[in-house]
C-alpha positions as CSV (number, residue, x, y, z in Angstrom):
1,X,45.5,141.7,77.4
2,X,42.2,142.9,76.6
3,X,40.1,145.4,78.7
4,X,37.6,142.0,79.8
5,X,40.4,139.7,80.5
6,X,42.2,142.7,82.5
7,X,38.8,143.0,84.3
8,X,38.5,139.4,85.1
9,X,42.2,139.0,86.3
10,X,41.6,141.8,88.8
11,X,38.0,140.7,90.2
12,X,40.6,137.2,90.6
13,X,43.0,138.7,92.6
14,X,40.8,140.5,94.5
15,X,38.4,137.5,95.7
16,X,41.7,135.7,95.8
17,X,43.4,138.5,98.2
18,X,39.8,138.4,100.6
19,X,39.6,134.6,101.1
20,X,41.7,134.3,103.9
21,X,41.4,137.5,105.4
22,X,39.3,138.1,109.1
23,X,36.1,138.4,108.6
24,X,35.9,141.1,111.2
25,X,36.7,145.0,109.9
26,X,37.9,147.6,112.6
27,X,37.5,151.1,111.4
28,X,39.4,153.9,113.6
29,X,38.4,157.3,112.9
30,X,37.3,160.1,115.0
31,X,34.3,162.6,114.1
32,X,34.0,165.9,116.1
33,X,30.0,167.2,115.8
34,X,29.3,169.9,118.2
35,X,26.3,169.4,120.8
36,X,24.6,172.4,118.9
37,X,24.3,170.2,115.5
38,X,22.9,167.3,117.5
39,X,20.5,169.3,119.1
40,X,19.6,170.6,115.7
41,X,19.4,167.2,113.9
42,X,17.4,166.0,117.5
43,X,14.9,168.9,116.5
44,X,14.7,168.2,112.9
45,X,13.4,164.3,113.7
46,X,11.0,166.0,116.4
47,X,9.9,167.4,113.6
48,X,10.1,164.9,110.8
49,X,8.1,162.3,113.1
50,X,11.5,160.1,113.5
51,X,11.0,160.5,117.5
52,X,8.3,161.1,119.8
53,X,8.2,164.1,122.2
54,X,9.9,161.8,125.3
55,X,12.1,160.7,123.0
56,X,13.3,164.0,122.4
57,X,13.4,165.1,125.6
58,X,15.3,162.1,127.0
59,X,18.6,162.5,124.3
60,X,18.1,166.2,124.5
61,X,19.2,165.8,128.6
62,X,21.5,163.4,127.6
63,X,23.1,165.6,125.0
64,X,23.5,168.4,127.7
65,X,25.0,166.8,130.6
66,X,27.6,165.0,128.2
67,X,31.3,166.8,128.7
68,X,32.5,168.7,125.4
């Protein structure tokens, strides 16, 4: 089989493989950033203009009374 018949007999199987599948994808995963990093990206869009001072402010308090 040549390289663009191998190529089209995959993309086949794959849009074959997808047409009954759930539309819906569920990704499980966990990510651990510490409150120290998010208080230091938080600063950073401060900075960067991303957020306004309240902004800031108000997910800065919320940051802090969160549990580890």
């Amino acid at each position: 089989m040549n390289p663009s018949n191998m190529v089209a007999a995959v993309a086949a199987v794959v849009l074959a493989a997808a047409c009954g599948s759930d539309p819906n994808v569920t990704v499980q995963s966990t990510t651990t950033i510490s409150k120290g990093q998010e208080l230091s990206d938080l600063q950073a869009a401060l900075k960067a203009g991303a957020i306004d001072e309240k902004e800031y402010e108000s997910l800065r308090q919320r940051i802090l009374k969160r549990p580890n």
